[in-house]
Every structure is written in structure tokens, then in C-alpha cells.
C-alpha positions as CSV (number, residue, x, y, z in Angstrom):
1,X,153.0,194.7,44.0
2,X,150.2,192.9,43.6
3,X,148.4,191.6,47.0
4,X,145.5,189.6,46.0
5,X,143.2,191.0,48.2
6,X,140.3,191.8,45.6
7,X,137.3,190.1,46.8
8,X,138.5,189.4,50.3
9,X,136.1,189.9,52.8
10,X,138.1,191.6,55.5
11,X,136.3,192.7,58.8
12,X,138.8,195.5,60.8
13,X,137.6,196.3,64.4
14,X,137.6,199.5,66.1
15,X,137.4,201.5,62.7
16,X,135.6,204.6,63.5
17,X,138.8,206.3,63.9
18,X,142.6,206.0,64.2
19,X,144.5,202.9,63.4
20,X,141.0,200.5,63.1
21,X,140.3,203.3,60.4
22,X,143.2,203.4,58.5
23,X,143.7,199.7,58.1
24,X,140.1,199.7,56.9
25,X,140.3,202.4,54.6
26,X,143.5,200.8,53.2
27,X,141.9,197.4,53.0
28,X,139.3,199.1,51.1
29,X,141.5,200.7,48.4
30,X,143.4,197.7,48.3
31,X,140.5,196.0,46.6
32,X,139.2,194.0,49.6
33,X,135.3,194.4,50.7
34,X,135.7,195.4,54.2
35,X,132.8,195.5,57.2
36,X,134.3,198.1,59.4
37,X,133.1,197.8,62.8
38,X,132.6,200.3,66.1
39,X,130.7,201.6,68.2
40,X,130.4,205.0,66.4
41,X,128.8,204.5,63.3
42,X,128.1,207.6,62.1
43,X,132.3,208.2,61.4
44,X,132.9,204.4,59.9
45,X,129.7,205.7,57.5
46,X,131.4,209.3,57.2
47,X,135.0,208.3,55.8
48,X,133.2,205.3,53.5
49,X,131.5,208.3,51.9
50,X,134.5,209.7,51.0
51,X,135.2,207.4,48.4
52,X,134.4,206.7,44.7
53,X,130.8,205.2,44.4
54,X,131.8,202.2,43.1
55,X,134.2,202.0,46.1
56,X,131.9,202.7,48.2
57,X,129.8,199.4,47.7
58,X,132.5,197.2,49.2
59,X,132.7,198.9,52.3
60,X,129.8,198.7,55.1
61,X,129.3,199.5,59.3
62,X,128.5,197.3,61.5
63,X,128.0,198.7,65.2
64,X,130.4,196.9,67.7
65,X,130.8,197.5,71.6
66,X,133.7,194.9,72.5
67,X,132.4,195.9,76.2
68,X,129.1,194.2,75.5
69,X,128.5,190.4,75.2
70,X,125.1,191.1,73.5
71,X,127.0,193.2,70.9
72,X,129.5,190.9,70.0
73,X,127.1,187.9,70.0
74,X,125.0,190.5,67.3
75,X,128.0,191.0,65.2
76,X,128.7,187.6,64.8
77,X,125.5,186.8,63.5
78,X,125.8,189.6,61.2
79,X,128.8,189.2,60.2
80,X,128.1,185.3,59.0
81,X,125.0,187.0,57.4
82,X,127.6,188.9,55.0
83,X,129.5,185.9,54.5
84,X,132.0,185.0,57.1
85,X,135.5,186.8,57.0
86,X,138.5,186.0,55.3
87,X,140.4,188.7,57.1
88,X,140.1,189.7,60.6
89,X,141.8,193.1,62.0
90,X,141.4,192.8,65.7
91,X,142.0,196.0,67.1
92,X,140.2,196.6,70.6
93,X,141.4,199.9,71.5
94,X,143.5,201.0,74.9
95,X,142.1,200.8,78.4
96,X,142.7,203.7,80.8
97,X,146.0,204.8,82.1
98,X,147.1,203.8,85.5
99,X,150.3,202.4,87.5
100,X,150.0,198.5,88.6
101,X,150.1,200.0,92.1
102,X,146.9,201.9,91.3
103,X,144.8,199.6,89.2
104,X,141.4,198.4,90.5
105,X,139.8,194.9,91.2
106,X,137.1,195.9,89.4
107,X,139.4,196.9,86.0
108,X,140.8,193.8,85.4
109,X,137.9,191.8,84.5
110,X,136.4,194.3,82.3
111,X,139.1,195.6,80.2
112,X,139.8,191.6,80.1
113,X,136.6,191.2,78.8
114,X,136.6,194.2,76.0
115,X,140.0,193.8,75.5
116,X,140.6,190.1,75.2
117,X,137.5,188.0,75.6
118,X,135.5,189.7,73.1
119,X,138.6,189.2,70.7
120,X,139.2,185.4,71.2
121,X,135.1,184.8,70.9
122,X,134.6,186.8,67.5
123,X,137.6,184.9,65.8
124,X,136.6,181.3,67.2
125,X,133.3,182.8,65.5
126,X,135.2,182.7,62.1
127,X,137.5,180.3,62.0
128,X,135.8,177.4,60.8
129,X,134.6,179.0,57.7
130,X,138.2,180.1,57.2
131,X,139.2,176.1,57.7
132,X,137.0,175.6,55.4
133,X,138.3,177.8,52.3
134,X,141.8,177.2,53.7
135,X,142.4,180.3,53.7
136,X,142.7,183.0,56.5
137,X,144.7,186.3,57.9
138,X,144.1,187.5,61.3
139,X,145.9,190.2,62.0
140,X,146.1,192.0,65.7
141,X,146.7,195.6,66.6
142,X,148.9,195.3,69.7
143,X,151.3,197.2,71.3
144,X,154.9,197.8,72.0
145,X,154.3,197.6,75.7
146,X,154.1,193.5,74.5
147,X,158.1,193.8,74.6
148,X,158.6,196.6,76.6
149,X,156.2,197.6,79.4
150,X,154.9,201.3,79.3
151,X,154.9,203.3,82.5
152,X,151.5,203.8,83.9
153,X,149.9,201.3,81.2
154,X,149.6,198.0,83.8
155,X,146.2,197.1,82.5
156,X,146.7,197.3,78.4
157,X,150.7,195.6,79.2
158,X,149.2,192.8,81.1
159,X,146.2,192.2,79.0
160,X,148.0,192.7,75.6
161,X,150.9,189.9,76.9
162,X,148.1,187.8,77.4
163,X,146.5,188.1,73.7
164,X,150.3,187.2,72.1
165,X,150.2,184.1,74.4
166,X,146.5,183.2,72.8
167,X,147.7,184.5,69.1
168,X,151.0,182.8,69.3
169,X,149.3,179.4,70.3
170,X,146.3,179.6,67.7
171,X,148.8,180.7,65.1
172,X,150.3,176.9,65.2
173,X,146.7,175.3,65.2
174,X,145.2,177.1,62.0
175,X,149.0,177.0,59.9
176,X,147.6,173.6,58.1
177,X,144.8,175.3,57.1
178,X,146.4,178.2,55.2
179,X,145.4,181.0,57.5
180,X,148.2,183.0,59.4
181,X,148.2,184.7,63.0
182,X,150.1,187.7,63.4
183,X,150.2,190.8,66.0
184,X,151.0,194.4,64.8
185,X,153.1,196.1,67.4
186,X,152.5,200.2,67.0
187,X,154.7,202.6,68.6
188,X,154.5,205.8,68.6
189,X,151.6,206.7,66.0
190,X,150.1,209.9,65.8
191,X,146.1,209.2,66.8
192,X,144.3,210.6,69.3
193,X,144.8,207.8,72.0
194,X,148.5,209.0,71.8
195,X,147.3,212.2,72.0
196,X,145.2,211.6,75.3
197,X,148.5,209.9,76.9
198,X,150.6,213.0,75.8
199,X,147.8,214.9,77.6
200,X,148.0,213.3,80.3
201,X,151.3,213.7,81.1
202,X,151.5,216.7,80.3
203,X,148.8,217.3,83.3
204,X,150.8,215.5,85.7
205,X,154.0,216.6,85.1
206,X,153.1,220.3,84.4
207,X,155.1,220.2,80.9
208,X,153.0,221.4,77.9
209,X,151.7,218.8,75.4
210,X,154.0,220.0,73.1
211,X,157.2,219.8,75.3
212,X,156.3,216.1,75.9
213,X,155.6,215.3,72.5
214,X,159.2,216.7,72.0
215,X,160.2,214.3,74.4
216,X,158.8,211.8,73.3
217,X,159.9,211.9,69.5
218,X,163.8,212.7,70.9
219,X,163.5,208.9,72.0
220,X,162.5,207.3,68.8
221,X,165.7,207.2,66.4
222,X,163.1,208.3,63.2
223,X,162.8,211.3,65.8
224,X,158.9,211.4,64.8
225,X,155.5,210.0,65.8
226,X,154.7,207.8,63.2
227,X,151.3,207.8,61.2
228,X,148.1,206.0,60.7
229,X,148.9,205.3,57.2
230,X,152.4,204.1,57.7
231,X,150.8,201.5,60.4
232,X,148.2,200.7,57.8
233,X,150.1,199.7,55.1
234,X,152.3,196.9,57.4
235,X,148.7,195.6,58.4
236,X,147.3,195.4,54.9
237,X,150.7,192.9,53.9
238,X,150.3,191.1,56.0
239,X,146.4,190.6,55.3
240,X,147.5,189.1,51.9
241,X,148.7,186.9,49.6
242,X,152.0,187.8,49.5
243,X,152.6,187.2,53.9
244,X,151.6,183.4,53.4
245,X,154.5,182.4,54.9
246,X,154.7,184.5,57.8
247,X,152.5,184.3,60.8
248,X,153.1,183.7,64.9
249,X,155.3,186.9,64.7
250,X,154.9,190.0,65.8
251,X,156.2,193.1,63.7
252,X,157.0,196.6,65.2
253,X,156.1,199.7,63.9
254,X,157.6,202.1,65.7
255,X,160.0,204.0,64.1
256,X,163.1,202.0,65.9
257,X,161.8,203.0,69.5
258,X,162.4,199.3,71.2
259,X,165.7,199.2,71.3
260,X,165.8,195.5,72.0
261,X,166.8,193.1,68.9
């Protein structure tokens, strides 16, 4: 299939490693020219070598801290530098771990700010040049704790409910202007944020990692973690051409685990 992405100028966030990776380096082999953006560099710089050299010219870093105004303001102007974006992958990473009960004053406002804030800002950034091409995809790397809360997640539920409410009410402002809105719901997917939550409760409950990984897949009907590349290749349709009729939705990837319809 076809996806008419050659000579889209996507821009994927958090793409040093994990998901934000994979949905670049898809993007890339997809035919799109992708800015891949993080605060590690050096590893957006590493994987880009990987490819062909002719490949390798459509793909660039741009350092990104979604915890610093100053950075995002710099990216912005960068970013308009290269062109504006056709596609934006919003992916702003997970907060830490803690019960509601336990969460601090202080937390809220700054994984609101790098989680949320940061977001809304760098796509207001973009928008009008997508309004003007009348064409746009922004696509956001969410979580299933959007439909189903995840024990001792409070900060990343809360603050990922909130970013539905934004994407859901931008996605019916920008639908005249040919650019869709959509969130990406991951489950269970084998990177190694998933890892540090297995970790962790394997700490606290005294179980090896393995046993609750076991666990863990027992309660997803596909009885596996999912991967990267899988979660990739849902974000990449629905970057292009062919998901111009589908956006204020959210779409799970996760292997069956919400067991809600």
C-alpha cells in the first residue's frame, strides 16, 4: 500500500529511543523526511547512521527537553527554519510512578508542563502552516491508562486524560483544513519504560522481573508484550494519506489488554 508520505516533513518527538524511535525510523523508511527530536542526541544521530546514505539525508536531530521552555521555544524556531511540519508525532515520554495518594504538589505542575504544555505550544507552533497547505497529521503517543487507569501511574492517567480532552477538541477545529488529530494508545510494548515499571514492581513486591513480566503477559489475550515496530507501523497509517478520514479517535495497541469495547 502505497502511503503517500514521500516528501512529508514529519517531526516525531522523544525519538532517541523506544516508541519516539521507532515511529521515526519507520517514518523515515516510509519515504518521509523526518526531524527526530530528544534530548539525547547522540542516539537519534546513532540509529540515523544506520541507514543507506541516501536515507540518511532525510533524516536529522534536533535537541528537545519538553521540561524546558527555552528548549521548546528553540525548536520551534528551528523547526520553521527546516520548513514547518506536515506531520507531528507527539510523544512526551512517562512521568514517575506513584499512587494519587502519594503524588506531590510540586509534580503536578511540572510533568503538566513537560508532558502537556510543551505539547499543545509546539503544535499551535505548526498549525498554521499546516492550514495553510491544508494538509496535516498529528499524531499522539498516549496511553491505555486514557481508558483504563494504571495502578500507581496518577500523574501520567491524569495528565494523559487531559491531552485527549485538548486532542479531541482541536481535532474538530483543524478537520476543514485537511489535517487529522488522533491519539495512539500503547499497551503493553516492550521498551525500556515498560521495563523500569516491571522493575519496579518487581522491587516492591519481591517477585523477579521475569515472574511479573509473566504476569503481566498472562493478562493480555496476545499473551505477549508487544513491540516497537508493531506500535510503529499503526502510527505511520495514520500519518498518511490513506487515514484522511479518520481523526478525533484514539486507536489501541495493546494486544487486546482493555477489555472494554
Amino acid at each position: 500500500m502505497e502511503l503517500g508520505l514521500v516528501g512529508k516533513r514529519a517531526v516525531v518527538l522523544g525519538a532517541s529511543s523506544g516508541l519516539g524511535a521507532s515511529c521515526a525510523r519507520t517514518l523515515l523508511a516510509e519515504g518521509a523526511d523526518v526531524t527526530a527530536c530528544g534530548r539525547r542526541t547522540a542516539l537519534i544521530d546513532a540509529w540515523i547512521a544506520e541507514n543507506d546514505p541516501h536515507v540518511q539525508t532525510r533524516a536529522s536531530s534536533l535537541a528537545l527537553d519538553l521540561k524546558s521552555r527555552e528548549s521548546v521555544a528553540a525548536a520551534i524556531e528551528d523547526i520553521h527554519a527546516r520548513g514547518g511540519a506536515d506531520i507531528l508525532v507527539l510523544n512526551s515520554g512517562g512521568p514517575p510512578t506513584t499512587t494519587a495518594l502519594d503524588a506531590r504538589p510540586e509534580d503536578w505542575p511540572a510533568q503538566f508542563q513537560a508532558m502537556a504544555c510543551s505539547l499543545f505550544e509546539l503544535t499551535q507552533a505548526m498549525l498554521p502552516g499546516m492550514i495553510g497547505r491544508q494538509w496535516g497529521r498529528i499524531v499522539i503517543i498516549s496511553s491505555s491508562g486514557v481508558e483504563q487507569p494504571i495502578a500507581r501511574l496518577a500523574l501520567s492517567n491524569a495528565i494523559r486524560a487531559s491531552i485527549a480532552g485538548w486532542a479531541k477538541t482541536l481535532s474538530a477545529e483543524v478537520a476543514p483544513h485537511g489535517i487529522t488529530v488522533n491519539l495512539v494508545l500503547p499497551g503493553r510494548i516492550l521498551t525500556d519504560r515498560v521495563r523500569q515499571i516491571d522493575g519496579e514492581t518487581a522491587n516492591r513486591t519481591g517477585q523477579s522481573i521475569g515472574d511479573v513480566a509473566a504476569a503481566s503477559s498472562a493478562a493480555i489475550p496476545m499473551a505477549r508484550y508487544g513491540t516497537a515496530d508493531e506500535f510503529a507501523s499503526v502510527v505511520t497509517f495514520l500519518a498518511s494519506e490513506r487515514a484522511s478520514y479518520m481523526t478525533g479517535g484514539k486507536v489501541r495497541v495493546d494486544g487486546g489488554m482493555i477489555r472494554a469495547v
